[in-house]
Structures are given as C-alpha cells and as structure tokens.
C-alpha positions in Angstrom: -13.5 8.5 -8.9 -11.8 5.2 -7.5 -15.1 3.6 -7.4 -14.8 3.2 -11.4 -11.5 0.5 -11.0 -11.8 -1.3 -7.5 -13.6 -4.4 -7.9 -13.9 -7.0 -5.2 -13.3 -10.8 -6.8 -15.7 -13.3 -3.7 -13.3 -15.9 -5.4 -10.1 -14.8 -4.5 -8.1 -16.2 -1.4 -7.1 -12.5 -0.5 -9.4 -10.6 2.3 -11.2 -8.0 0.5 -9.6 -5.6 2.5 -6.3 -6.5 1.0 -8.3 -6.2 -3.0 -9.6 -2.6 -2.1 -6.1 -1.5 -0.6 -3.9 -2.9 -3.2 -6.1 -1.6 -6.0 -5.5 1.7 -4.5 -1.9 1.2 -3.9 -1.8 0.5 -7.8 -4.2 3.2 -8.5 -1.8 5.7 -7.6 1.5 4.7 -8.8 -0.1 4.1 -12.0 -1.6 7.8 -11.9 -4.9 7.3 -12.1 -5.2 9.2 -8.6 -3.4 12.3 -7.9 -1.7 13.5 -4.8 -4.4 15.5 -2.8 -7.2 13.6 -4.4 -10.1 13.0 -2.4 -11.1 9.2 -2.0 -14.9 8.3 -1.4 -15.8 7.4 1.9 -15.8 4.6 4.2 -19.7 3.8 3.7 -20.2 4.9 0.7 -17.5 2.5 -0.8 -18.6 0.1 1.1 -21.9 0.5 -0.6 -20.8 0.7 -4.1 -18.0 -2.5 -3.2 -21.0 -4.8 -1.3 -18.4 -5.3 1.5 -18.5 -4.2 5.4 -18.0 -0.5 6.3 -15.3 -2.1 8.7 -13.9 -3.8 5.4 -13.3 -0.4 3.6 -11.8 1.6 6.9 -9.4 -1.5 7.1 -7.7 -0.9 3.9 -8.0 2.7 4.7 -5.8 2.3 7.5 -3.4 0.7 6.1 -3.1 3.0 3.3 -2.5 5.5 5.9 0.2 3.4 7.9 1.9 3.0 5.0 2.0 7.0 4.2 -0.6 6.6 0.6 -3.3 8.1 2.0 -4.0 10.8 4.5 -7.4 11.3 6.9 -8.3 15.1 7.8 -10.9 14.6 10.2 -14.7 15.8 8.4 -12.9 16.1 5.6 -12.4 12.5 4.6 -9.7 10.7 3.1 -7.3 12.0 0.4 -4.3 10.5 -1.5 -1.2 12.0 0.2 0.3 15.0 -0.5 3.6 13.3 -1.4 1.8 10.4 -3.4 3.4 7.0 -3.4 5.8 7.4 -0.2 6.7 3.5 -0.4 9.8 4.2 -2.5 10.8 6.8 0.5 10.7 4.0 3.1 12.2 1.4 0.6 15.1 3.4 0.1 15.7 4.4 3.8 15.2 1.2 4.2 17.8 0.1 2.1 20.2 2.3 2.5 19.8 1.3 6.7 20.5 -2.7 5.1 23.8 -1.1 3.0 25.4 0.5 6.3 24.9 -2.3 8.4 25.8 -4.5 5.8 29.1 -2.6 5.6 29.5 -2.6 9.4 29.2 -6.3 9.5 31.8 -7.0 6.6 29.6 -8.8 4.7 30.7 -8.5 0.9 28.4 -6.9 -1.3 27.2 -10.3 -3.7 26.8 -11.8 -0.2 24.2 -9.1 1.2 22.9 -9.4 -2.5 22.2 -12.8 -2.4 20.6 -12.0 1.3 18.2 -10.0 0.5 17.2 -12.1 -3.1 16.0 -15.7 -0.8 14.7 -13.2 2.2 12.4 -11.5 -1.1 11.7 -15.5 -2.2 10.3 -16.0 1.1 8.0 -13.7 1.7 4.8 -15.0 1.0 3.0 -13.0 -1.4 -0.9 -12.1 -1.7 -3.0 -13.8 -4.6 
C-alpha cells in the first residue's frame, strides 16, 4: 500500500500536491507499485497524509495527465496498465526535437548543447 512511503514534509517549499505526486511517480519506476495496482483513495489518503481531499485528487490528476495512473470510474485509481509511460513521451518527444533539428540544419553538438542550457533552466522542485 502507497500509504506506507508517501510522507508529506510541512517544511518543504514544494506544494504537497507536488510531494504526494512525485513520491508516486518514484514509487513506480522504482517498482514498488506494479502496473494495474490499485492506489488508495482520494479521502482516505488524504486522511492518512493530514492534507485536503482536494490536495490528493490534484496529484492524482496529474498522475493521470501525465499517463502513470489511470481512473475507472467506482473503481478508483490504479497505476497504469503500461506503468511509467514518461519514457514513451520523452522519446517521442525527442525523436520530434531530432527531425526538426535535422530540418533546420542545425549540427548535432549544436542541438546537443540546446537542449543541455534549455535542461539548466528549468527550474526544478525542492
């Protein structure tokens, strides 16, 4: 049960919301959830967390946006059938950034270097 390794920290900077979903997130590409597994649900996390029902669906949905997690109605919430799909969409989305890259003419160490100070600026969660 996921309930066992999410923890909220009240001293981080990150929205609890973005603890519960990136705990998950980790959860299953470490394989401590399986594909098909059933998650708890929205209150009942939020019980066991101390956070907002609202707080819980949040992360939920974006679990779902991003493909980790699927919703069947009644039934609740379950870890995807396909797992961790954000290696799929980084590699479409890659290989969409290769062919444009080619079409443009931009030399390979160029689009390398691109994509290295666009990752450096991101700004990343604490």
């Amino acid at each position: 049960m996921p309930e066992s390794f999410l923890a909220i920290d009240p001293e981080a900077t990150t929205p609890p919301f973005e603890q519960i979903r990136a705990q998950l997130m980790d959860a299953v590409r470490a394989g401590r959830m399986a594909p098909g597994e059933r998650l708890p649900t929205v209150r009942a996390l939020a019980t066991t967390l101390g956070v907002a029902t609202n707080t819980v669906a949040r992360a939920y949905r974006e679990l779902e946006r991003d493909d980790l997690i699927e919703t069947r109605g009644r039934m609740g919430s379950f870890v995807a059938a396909n797992g961790d799909a954000a290696h799929r969409h980084a590699q479409e989305a890659a290989t969409a950034f290769a062919t444009r890259i080619e079409k443009l003419g931009v030399a390979p160490d160029e689009a390398l270097d691109l994509v290295t100070r666009s990752l450096g600026a991101v700004p990343r969660p604490m």
